[in-house]
C-alpha positions, -999 to +999 in steps of 0.1 A: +000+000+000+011+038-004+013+058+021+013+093+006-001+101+036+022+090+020+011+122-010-013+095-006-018+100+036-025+068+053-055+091+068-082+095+055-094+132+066-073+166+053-068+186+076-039+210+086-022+188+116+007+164+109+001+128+109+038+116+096+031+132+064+009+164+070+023+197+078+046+221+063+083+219+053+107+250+046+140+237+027+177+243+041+187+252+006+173+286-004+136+276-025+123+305-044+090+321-036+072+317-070+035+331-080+013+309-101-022+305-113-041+274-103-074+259-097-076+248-060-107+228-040-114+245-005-108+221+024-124+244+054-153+255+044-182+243+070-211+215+062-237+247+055-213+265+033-207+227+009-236+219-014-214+200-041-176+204-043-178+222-076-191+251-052-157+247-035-136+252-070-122+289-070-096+306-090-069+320-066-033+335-068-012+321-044+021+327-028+038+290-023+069+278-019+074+248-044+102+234-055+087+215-084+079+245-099+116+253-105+124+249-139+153+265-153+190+256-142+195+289-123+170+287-100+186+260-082+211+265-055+247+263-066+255+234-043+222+217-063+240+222-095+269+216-088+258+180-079+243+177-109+272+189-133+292+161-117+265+137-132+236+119-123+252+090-106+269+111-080+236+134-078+213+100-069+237+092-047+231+124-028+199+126-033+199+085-014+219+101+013+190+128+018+162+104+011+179+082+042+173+109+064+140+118+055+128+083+060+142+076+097+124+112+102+093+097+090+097+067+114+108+084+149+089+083+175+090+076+213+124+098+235+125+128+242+104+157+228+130+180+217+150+154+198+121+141+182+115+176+168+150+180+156+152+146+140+117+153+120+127+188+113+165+169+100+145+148+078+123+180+063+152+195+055+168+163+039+138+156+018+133+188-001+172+187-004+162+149-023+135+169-043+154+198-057+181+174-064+155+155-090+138+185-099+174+203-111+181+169-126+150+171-145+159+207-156+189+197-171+176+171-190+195+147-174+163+123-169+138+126-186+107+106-168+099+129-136+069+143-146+067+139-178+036+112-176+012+116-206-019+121-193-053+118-207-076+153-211-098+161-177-134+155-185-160+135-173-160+099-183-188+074-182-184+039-172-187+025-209-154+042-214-139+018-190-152-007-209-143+005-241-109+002-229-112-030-213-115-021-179-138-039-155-143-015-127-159-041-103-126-058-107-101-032-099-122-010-076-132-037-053-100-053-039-106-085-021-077-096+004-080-131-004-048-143+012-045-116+041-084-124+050-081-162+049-051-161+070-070-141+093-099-168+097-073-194+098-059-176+127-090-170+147-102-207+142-067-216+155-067-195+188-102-211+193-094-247+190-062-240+213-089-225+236-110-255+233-080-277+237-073-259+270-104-261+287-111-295+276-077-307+290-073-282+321-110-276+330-103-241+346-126-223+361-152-196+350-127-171+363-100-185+347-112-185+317-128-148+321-094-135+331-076-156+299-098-138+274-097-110+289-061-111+281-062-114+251-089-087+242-059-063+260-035-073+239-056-067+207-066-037+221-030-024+227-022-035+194-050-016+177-048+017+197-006+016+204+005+005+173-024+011+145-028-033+145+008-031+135+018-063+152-016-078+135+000-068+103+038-081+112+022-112+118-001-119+091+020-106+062+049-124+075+029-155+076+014-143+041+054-139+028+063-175+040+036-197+026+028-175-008+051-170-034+020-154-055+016-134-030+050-119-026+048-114-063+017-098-065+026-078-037+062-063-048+045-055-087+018-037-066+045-013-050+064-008-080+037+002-097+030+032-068+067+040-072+065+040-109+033+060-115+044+086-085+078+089-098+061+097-136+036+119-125+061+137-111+064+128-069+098+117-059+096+081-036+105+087-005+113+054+004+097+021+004+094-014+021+078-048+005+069-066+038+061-056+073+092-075+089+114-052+064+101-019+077+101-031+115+139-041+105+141-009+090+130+015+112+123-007+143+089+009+143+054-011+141+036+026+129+050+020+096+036-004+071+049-019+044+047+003+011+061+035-007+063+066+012+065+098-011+082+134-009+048+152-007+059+188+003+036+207-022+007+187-010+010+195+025+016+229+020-016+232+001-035+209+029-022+240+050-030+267+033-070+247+035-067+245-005-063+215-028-049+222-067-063+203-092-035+193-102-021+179-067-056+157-065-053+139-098-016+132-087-028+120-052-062+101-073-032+087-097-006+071-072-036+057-045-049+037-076-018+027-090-011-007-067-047-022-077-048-007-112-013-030-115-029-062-100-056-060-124-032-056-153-015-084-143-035-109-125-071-094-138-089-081-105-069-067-074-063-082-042-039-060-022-054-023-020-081-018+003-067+011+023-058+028-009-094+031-020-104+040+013-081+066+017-090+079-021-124+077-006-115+099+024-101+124+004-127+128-022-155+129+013-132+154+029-135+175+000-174+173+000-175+158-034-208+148-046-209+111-058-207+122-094-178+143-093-164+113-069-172+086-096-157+113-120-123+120-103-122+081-104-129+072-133-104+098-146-075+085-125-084+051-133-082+054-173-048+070-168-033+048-144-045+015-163-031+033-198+003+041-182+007+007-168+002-013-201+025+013-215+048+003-191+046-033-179+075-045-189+095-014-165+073-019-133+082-058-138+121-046-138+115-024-112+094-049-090+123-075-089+149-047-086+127-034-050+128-072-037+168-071-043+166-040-021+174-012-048+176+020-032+153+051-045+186+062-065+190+031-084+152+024-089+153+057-109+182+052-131+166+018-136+133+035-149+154+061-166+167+035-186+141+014-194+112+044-201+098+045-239+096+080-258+064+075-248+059+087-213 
């Protein structure tokens, strides 16, 4: 799963506070203030004021500081291009060393107050360093990818277009976590036949057995409220990871396809992790999941300003869809992907879209995701078995770099 909240946040509600992702970032390097035109979607306006979120869709002039809007050489900071004019290899490298940072930032948690702020403000700083690294890259024409996705026109499309282009919604749209779900059931009838087993053989009494489940609520409880059912997760994908190899490769062609479609529409990956056991190895942390974690500065900084571009929500529509739109590419229906339609769903409800500009917003992102990913297969399959070797960001993008078509 993404977490671009993770630019796709693993919550499901905008809103102005931080939640690992969510707040706003100011760059160690100097980032110019640039003006621009754009077409935003109001976050804060009340439940009276909200009829149908094309009410919410203003014209507005706005101050930002965005580093993806950079786009010639000298608006970078020397040190930037001076990276770059050494060549990309060294310039990924850096940009790895950056991206490091950012993601231990995303992971702390726990000690003392004022190191946890420094470490998180550490890893701000890293990460726009990482994204005006790509973003001068890009400006040199030393990759040409970032960005550069071709896109199909905004409108609204009906459901026979899906068809038309071979796309079975009910199949993509409705993921059904087959293996995760069955391991769960297999689980719970386990734990009750050991419980059987134990009063049949013990015969304890009724307080016994009061104070025994009891224990075990706790613990699930404690797990759910202390760790988001991260130990829940650590232990059914690892379980998932052991006894399914279709599985695993399901699951690592559903992550490169988040990191492929992010990195093409034009968000850098912050990081990424194909199992739960990896990112509890990782960042000895049960708070983070397995999946791609994004450099999302522009998004939060429009969350804060209570305005959402256009632009920014068909690239956060885009990314949450790309895992299942991949699964059903490959295998024909998705699996994997739940919480990335619910947290596309979140967005779309914290925005106060009506269901037909909902269903329209889909639909879009759906056509372009699918389209990009038959145009690209063959790369998200290189890039799926390069993220099980452990690639690093760095070596994920030269990888797609290399293997990209003319067309984008």
């Amino acid at each position: 799963m993404a977490t671009l909240a993770t630019l796709v946040p693993a919550t499901a509600r905008v809103s102005a506070s931080r939640r690992h992702h969510v707040g706003t970032r100011k760059s160690s390097i100097v980032s110019q203030r640039q003006r621009r035109r754009s077409t935003c979607v109001s976050v804060s306006a009340g439940e009276d004021d909200v009829g149908d979120a094309v009410k919410d869709v203003i014209d507005a002039n706005e101050d930002m500081v965005s580093t993806s809007q950079q786009t010639s050489l000298e608006s970078f900071p020397e040190p930037i291009r001076t990276l770059v004019e050494s060549g990309v290899d060294k310039s990924l490298r850096f940009m790895d060393e950056r991206l490091s940072i950012a993601m231990k930032g995303e992971a702390a948690g726990g000690g003392d107050e004022a190191e946890l702020l420094e470490e998180r403000r550490a890893a701000a700083i890293a990460e726009d360093e990482a994204v005006q690294m790509i973003n001068c890259l890009k400006a040199s024409s030393a990759i040409r990818g970032f960005g550069a996705a071709r896109l199909i026109p905004r409108r609204d499309y009906a459901l026979s277009e899906l068809k038309l282009n071979d796309i079975e919604a009910e199949k993509l749209l409705a993921p059904t976590e087959s293996t995760i779900s069955g391991l769960r059931d297999l689980f719970s009838r386990g734990l009750l036949v050991l419980l059987g087993g134990y009063i049949f053989l013990a015969h304890p009494d009724g307080r016994q057995i009061a104070g025994l489940i009891t224990l075990l609520s706790g613990f699930v409880a404690v797990d759910q409220i202390g760790f988001g059912g991260g130990m829940e997760a650590l232990a059914l994908d690892t379980a998932a990871q052991a006894m399914s190899p279709k599985y695993v490769d399901r699951l690592k062609k559903h992550e490169a396809a988040h990191f492929l479609v992010a990195y093409l529409m034009g968000i850098l990956p912050k990081g990424y992790t194909l199992s739960s056991l990896d990112a509890w190895e990782k960042y000895n942390a049960l708070n983070v999941q397995a999946g791609c974690a994004f450099c999302d500065g522009d998004f939060q900084r429009e969350v804060a300003l209570g305005k959402i571009g256009s632009g920014s929500l068909g690239k956060f529509s885009c990314v949450a869809l790309a895992g299942i739109g991949m699964e059903y590419v490959e295998f024909g229906y998705a699996e994997g992907g739940v919480s990335d339609v619910r947290q596309l769903d979140g967005m779309l409800s914290a925005l106060a879209f009506s269901q037909k500009k909902s269903d329209s917003e889909v639909r879009w992102a759906v056509l372009n995701v699918i389209s990009i990913l038959r145009r690209h297969r063959d790369v998200v399959v290189a890039l799926a078995d390069a993220m099980a070797k452990g690639a690093s960001v760095g070596e994920c993008v030269q990888l797609i770099e290399e293997n990209i078509g003319d067309d984008i």
